[in-house]
GUKEMAR-76310 format. One record per residue (C-alpha): x, z, y. Coordinates in nm, 3 decimals. Each point is the difference from the previous one (the first is absolute). Layout:
BEGIN
+---------+---------+---------+
|       u |       w |       v |
+---------+---------+---------+
|       X |       Z |       Y |
...
+---------+---------+---------+
! end
This chain:
BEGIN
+---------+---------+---------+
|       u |       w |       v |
+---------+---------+---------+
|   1.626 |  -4.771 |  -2.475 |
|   0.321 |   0.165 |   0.052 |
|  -0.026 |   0.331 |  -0.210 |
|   0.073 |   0.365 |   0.168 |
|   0.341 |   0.141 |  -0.105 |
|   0.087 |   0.382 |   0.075 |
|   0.267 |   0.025 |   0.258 |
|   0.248 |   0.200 |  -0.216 |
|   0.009 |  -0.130 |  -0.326 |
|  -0.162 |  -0.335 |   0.073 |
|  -0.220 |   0.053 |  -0.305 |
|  -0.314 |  -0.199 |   0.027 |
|  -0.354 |   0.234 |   0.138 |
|  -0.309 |  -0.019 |  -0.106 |
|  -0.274 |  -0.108 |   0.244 |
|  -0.056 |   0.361 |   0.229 |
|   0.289 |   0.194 |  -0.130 |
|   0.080 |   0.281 |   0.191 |
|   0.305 |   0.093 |  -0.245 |
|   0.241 |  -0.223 |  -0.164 |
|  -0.092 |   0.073 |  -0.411 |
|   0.417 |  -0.027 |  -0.054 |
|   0.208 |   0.169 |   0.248 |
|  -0.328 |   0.212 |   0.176 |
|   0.103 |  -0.103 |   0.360 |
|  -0.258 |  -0.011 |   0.173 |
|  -0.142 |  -0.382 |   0.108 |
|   0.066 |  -0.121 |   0.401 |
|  -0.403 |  -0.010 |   0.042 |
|  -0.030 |   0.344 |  -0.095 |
|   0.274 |   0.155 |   0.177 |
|  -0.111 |  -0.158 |   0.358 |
|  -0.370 |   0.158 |  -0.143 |
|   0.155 |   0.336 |  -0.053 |
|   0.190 |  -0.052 |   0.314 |
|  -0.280 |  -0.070 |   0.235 |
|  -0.197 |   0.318 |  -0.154 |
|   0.230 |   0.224 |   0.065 |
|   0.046 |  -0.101 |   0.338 |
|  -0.408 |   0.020 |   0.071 |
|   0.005 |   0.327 |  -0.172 |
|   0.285 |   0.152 |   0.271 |
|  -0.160 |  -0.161 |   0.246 |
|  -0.347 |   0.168 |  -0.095 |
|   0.192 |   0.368 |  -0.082 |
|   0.168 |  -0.049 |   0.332 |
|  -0.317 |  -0.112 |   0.204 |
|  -0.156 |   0.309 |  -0.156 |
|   0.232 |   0.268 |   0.017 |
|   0.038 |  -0.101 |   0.396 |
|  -0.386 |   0.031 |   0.000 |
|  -0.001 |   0.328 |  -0.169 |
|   0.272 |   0.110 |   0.268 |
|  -0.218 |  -0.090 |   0.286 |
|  -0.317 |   0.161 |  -0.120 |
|   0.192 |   0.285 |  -0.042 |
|   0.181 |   0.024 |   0.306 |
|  -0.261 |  -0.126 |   0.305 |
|  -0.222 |   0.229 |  -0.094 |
|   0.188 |   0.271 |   0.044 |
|   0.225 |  -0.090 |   0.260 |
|  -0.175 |  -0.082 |   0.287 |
|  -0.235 |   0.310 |  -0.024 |
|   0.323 |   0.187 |  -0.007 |
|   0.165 |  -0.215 |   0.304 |
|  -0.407 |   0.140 |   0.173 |
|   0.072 |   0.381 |  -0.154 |
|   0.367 |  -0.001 |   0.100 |
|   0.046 |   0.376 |   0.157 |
|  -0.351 |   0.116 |  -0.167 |
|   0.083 |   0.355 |  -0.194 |
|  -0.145 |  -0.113 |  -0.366 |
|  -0.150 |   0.289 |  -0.099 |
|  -0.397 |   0.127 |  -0.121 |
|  -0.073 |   0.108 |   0.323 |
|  -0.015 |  -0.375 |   0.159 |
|  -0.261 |  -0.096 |  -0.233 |
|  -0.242 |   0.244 |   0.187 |
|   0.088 |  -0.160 |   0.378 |
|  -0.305 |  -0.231 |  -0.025 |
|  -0.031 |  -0.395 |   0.030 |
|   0.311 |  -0.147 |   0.111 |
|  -0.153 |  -0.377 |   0.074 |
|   0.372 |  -0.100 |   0.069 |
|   0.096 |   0.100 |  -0.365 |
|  -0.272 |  -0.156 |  -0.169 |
|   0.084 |  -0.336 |   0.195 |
|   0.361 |  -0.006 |  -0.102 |
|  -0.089 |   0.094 |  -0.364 |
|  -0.247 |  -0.206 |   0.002 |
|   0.236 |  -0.317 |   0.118 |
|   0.245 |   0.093 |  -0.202 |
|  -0.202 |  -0.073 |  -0.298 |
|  -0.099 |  -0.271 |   0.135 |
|   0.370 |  -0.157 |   0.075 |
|   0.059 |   0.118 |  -0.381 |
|  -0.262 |  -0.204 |  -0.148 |
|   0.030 |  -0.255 |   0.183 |
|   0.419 |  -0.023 |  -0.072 |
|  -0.038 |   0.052 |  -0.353 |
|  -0.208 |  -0.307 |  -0.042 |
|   0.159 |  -0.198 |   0.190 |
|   0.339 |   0.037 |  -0.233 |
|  -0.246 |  -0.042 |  -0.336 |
|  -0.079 |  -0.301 |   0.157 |
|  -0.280 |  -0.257 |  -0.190 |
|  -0.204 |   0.230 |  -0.180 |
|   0.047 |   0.337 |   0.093 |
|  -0.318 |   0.010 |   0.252 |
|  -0.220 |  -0.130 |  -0.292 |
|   0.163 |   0.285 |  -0.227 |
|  -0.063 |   0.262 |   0.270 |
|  -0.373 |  -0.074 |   0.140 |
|  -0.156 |  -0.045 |  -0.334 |
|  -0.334 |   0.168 |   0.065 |
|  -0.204 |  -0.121 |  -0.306 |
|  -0.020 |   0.315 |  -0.284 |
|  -0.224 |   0.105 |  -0.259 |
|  -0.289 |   0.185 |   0.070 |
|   0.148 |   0.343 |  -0.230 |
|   0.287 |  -0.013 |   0.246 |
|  -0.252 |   0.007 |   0.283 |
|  -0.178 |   0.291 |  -0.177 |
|   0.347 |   0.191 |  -0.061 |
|   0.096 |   0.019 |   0.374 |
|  -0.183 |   0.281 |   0.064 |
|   0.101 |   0.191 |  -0.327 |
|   0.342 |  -0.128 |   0.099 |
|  -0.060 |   0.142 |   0.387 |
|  -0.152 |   0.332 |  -0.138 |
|   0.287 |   0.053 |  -0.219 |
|   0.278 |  -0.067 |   0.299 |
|  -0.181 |   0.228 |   0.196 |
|  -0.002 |   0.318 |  -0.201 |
|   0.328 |  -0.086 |  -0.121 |
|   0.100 |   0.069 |   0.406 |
|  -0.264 |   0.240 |   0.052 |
|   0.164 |   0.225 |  -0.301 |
|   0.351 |  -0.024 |   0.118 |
|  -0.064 |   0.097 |   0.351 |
|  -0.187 |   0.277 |  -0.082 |
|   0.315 |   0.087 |  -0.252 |
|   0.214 |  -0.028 |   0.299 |
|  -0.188 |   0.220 |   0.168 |
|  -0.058 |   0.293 |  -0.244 |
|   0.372 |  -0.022 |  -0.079 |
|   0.050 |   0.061 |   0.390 |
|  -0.216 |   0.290 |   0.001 |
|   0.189 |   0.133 |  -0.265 |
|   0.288 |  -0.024 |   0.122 |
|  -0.017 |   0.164 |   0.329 |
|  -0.354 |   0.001 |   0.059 |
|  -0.106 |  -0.294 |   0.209 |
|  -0.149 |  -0.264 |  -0.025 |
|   0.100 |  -0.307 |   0.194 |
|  -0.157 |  -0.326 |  -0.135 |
|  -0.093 |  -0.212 |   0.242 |
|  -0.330 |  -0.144 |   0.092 |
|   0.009 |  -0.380 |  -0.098 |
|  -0.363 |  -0.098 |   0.079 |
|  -0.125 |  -0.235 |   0.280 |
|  -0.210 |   0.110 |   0.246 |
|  -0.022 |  -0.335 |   0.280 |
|  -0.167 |  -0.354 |  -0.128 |
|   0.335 |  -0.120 |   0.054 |
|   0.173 |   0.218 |  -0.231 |
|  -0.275 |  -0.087 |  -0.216 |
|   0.034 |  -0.361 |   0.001 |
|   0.371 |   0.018 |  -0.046 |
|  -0.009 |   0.222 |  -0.285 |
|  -0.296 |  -0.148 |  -0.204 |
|   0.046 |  -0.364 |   0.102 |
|   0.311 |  -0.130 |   0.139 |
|   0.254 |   0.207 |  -0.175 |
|  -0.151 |  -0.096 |  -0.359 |
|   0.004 |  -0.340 |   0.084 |
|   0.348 |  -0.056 |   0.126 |
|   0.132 |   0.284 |  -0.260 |
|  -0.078 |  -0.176 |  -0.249 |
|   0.064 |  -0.344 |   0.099 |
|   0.370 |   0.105 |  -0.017 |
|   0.027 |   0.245 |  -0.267 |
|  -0.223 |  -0.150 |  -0.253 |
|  -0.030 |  -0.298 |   0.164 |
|   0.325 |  -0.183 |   0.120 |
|   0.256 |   0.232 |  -0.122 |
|  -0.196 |   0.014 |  -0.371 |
|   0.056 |  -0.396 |  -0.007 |
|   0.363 |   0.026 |   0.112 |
|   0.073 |   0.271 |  -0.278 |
|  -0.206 |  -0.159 |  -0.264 |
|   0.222 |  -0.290 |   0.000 |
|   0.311 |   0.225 |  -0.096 |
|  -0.122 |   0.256 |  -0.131 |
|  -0.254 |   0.195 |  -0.312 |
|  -0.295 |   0.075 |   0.060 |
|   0.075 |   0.357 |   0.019 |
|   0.295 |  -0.038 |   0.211 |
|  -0.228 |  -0.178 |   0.243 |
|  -0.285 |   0.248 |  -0.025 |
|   0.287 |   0.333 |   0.075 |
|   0.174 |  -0.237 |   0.283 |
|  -0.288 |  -0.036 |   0.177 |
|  -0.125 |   0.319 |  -0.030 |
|   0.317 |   0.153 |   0.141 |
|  -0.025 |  -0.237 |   0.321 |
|  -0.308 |   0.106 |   0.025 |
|   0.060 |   0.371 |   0.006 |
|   0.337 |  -0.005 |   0.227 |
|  -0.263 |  -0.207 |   0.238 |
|  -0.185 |   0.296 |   0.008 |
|   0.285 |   0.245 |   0.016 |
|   0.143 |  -0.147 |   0.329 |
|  -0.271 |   0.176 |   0.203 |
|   0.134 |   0.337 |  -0.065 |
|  -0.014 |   0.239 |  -0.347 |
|   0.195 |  -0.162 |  -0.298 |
|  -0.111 |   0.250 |  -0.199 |
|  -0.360 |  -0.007 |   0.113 |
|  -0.047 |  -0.373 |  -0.032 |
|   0.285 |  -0.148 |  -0.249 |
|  -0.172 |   0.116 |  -0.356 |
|  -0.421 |  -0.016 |   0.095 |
|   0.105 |  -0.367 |   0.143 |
|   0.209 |  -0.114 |  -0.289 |
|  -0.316 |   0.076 |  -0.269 |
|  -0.219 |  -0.145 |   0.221 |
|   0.227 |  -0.323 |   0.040 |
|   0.010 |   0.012 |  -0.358 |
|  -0.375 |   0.039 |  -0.035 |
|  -0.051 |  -0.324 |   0.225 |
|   0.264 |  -0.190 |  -0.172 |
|  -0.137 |   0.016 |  -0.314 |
|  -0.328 |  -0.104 |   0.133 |
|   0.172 |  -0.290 |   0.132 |
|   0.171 |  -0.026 |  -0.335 |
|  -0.306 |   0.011 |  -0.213 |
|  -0.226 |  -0.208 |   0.254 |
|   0.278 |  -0.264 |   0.130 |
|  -0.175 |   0.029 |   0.351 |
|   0.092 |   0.143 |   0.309 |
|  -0.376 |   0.044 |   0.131 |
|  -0.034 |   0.295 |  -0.303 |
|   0.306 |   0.268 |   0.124 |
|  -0.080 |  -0.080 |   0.384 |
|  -0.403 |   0.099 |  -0.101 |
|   0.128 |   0.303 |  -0.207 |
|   0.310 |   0.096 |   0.327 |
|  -0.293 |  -0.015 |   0.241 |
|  -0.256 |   0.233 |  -0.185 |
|   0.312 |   0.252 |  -0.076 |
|   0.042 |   0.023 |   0.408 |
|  -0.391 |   0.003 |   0.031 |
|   0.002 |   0.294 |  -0.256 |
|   0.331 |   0.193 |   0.123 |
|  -0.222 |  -0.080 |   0.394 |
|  -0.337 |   0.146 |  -0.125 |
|   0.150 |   0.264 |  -0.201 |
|   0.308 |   0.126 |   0.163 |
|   0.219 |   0.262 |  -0.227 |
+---------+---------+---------+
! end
């Protein structure tokens, strides 16, 4: 058997050498190795990154293309139903989802639709919900006292639902699709680049601007990001997408019942 010389110094390898033990260049078999995994890791950084871009982007884009003209302001949060709106928004998470997986590729739907949790993630959804909800509760009512105070007014507008349909949007279907692409899709795209924590603030902050695009940065931007953050670290702590889209719905069942 012919024995395995390193390319450099032709010194003679030992059997799975990654290094040659005289000069330290590194062995043929190991550089194509080293070669071939840093050319799946770009490949996976890139399919990623182009994922993150679209679940950032759809989303928000096409609502805007439906809003284009629309004054965003407070006031347009009080005009009622808009079944229009809700069908864009609600296809535009849709299209999101669905591109982001289909750049992950092999995988990423298993990552995203994992259902299966332990039962104290089941039982922290609603302390989870509860905890989203006076988080939002509290601010609005601090946006409205600091209104009043400053020229004696009180503008906040009325968020609650008052048609089935409304209902069924806000306590079913915008949970659901929500949270297929924030802590869903978008999670797995960002978890394969990203900390942890970087994925838990990233997805938060889509979630929020989602929210924000209807009208009142202010209003909307800071309740939504803790409450992102509140379902992402169910999702976190769980590893199931079934536990933040339980804990979403009862928020909007709560924030329905009990309006501020």
């Amino acid at each position: 058997m012919t024995a395995t010389r390193c390319a450099g110094c032709r010194a003679e390898l030992a059997p799975n050498a990654r290094y040659c033990s005289v000069c330290g260049k590194a062995t043929l078999a190991h550089a194509r190795a080293a070669r071939a995994e840093l050319a799946s890791t770009r490949r996976r950084v890139g399919r990623a990154g182009l994922a993150i871009a679209i679940g950032f982007v759809v989303p928000t884009v096409l609502p805007l293309l439906r809003l284009s003209g629309v004054e965003f302001d407070e006031a347009a949060l009080t005009e009622g139903f808009d079944a229009g709106a809700a069908l864009a928004q609600s296809l535009a998470l849709v299209l999101g989802t669905l591109g982001i997986l289909l750049v992950l590729g092999e995988g990423a739907l298993r990552d995203t639709l994992r259902v299966k949790a332990p039962w104290q993630a089941w039982c922290a959804a609603p302390v989870v919900a509860a905890g989203s909800w006076t988080a939002a509760t509290l601010w609005v009512r601090a946006v409205a006292a600091l209104r009043e105070a400053s020229d004696g007014s009180v503008q906040v507008p009325e968020l609650a639902p008052t048609t089935l349909p409304e209902l069924v949007v806000t306590i079913a279907i915008a949970p659901l699709l929500e949270e297929l692409l924030c802590r869903g899709a978008l999670w797995t795209a960002l978890s394969r680049i990203g900390r942890d924590a970087q994925t838990l603030a990233t997805s938060a902050m889509v979630f929020a601007l989602l929210h924000a695009l209807n009208g009142g940065f202010f209003l909307e931007l800071p309740h939504r990001f803790v409450a992102g953050l509140a379902f992402g670290w169910l999702r976190l702590r769980s590893g199931s997408i079934a536990t933040p889209v339980l804990a979403h719905a009862l928020h909007n069942a709560a924030a329905s019942c009990w309006p501020d």
